[in-house]
C-alpha positions as MATLAB code, in Angstrom:
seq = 'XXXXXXXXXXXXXXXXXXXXXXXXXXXXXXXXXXXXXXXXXXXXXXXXXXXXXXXXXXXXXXXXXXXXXXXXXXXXXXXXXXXXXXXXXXXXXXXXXXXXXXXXXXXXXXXXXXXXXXXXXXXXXXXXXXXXXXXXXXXXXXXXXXXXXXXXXXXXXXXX';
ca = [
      94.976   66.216  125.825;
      96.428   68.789  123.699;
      99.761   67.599  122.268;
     101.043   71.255  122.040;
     103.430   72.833  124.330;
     103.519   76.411  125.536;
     105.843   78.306  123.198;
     108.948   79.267  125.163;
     112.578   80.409  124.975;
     113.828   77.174  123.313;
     111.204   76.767  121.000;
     111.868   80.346  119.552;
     115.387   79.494  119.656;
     115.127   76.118  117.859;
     112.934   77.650  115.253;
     115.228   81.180  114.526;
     118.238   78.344  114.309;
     116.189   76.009  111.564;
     115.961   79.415  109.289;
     119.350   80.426  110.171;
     120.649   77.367  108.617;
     118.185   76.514  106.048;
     119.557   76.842  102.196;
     116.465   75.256  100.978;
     113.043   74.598  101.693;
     109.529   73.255  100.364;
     107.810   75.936   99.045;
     103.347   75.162   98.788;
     101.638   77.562   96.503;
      97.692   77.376   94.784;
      97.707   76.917   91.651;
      95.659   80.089   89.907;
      94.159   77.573   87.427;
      92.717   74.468   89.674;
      93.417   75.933   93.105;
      95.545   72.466   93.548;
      98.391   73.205   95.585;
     101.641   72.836   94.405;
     104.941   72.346   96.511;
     108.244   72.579   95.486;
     112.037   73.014   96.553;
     113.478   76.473   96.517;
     116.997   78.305   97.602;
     116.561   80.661  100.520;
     118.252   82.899  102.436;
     117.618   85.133  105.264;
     117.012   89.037  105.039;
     118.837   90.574  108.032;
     115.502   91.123  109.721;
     114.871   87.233  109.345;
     112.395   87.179  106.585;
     112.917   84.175  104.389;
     114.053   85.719  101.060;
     113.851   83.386   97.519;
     115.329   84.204   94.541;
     112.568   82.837   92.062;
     112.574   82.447   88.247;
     109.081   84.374   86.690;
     109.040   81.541   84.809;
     108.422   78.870   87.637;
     104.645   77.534   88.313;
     105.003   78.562   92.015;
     106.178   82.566   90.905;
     102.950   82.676   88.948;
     100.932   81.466   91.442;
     102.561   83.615   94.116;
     101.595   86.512   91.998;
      98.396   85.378   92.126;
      97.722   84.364   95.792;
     100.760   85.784   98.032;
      99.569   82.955  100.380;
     102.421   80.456  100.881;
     103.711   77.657  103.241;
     107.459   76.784  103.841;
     108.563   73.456  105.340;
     112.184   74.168  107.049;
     113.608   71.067  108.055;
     117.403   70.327  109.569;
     119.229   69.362  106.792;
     121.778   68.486  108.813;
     119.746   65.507  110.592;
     120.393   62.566  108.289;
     121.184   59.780  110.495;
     117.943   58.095  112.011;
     114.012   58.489  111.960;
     113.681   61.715  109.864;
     110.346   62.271  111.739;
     112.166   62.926  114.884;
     114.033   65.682  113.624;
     113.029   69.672  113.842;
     111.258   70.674  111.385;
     109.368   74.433  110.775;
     105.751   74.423  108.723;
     105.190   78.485  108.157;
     102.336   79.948  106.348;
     103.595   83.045  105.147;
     102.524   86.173  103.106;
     104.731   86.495   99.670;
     105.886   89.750   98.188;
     107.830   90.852   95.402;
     111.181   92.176   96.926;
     112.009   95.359   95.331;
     116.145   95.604   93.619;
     118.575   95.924   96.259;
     122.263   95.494   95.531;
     123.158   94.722   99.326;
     120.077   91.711   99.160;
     121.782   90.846   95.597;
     125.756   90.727   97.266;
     124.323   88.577   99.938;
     122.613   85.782   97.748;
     126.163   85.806   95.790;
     128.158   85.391   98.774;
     126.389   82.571  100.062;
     125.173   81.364   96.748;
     128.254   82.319   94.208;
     126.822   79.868   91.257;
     123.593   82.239   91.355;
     125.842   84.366   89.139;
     124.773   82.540   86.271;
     121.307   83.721   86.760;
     120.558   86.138   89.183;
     120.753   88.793   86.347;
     118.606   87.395   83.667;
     115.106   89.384   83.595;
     112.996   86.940   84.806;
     114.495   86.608   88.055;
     112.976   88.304   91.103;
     113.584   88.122   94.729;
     110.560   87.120   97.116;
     110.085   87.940  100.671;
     107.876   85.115  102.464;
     107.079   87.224  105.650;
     105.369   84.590  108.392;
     102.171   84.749  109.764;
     102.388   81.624  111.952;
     103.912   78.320  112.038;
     104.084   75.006  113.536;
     107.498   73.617  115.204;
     108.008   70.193  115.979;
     111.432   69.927  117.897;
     111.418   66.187  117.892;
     108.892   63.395  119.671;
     106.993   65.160  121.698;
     107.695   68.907  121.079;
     105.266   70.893  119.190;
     104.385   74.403  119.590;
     102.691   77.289  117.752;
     104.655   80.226  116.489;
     103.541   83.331  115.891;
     105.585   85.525  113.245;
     107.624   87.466  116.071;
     108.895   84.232  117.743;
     109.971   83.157  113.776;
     111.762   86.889  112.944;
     114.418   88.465  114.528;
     113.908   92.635  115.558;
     115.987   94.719  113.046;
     119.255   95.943  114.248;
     119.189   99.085  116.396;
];
């Protein structure tokens, strides 16, 4: 019996809601050394066509190895679930395709306004923003609730 559910209107919902919310995430990246993967927590925020956007330091492990592979994965997970068994709360695995954002003072004005003690760094040289554009991803909505994503049901269309 396959465990996974036929994608639908709630799923997408559920899933568009975890990345609205998310601040942070687990971020898994290759190492361009070993190939060992390598996962760690980043700050993220959403671009308004609802890529995940990071603002990493050049000076990280994972931003070298993202400029080596742009292959990523991003755990999303309800941060605001704390009471009870934390495997029965929504959570969003994402492979995703990593790319060097390009400067963009309206991208910059939005990390600062949800992020205001970025200011201490969000200027220094080595700091670049990311895009992590999905691919796919898995969402488990609790017991019992899994489904496959594919990168439309994880964006939002940009604004008309």
């Amino acid at each position: 019996m396959d465990p996974i559910r036929p994608t639908d209107d709630q799923a997408r919902a559920l899933a568009l809601n975890l990345l609205a919310q998310m601040r942070h995430a687990a971020l898994g990246t290759l190492d361009p050394d070993t190939g060992t993967p390598l996962v760690t927590r980043i700050a993220l925020q959403l671009d308004p066509d609802g890529v995940p956007v990071a603002l990493l330091s050049g000076l990280a492990a994972h931003s070298r190895a993202l400029a080596a592979d742009p292959r990523a994965g991003l755990l999303v997970t309800d941060d605001a679930a704390t009471k009870g068994d934390a495997m029965t709360h929504a959570r969003l695995s994402m492979l995703t395709r990593a790319e060097p954002a390009p400067p963009d003072p309206t991208r910059r004005a939005r990390w600062l306004a949800h992020d205001p003690k970025a200011t201490i760094y969000i200027d220094l040289p080595d700091f670049r923003f990311w895009r992590l554009v999905p691919v796919s991803g898995q969402l488990n909505g609790g017991f019992g609730r899994a489904f496959r994503l594919t990168a439309a049901d994880m964006t939002k269309p940009p604004a008309a």
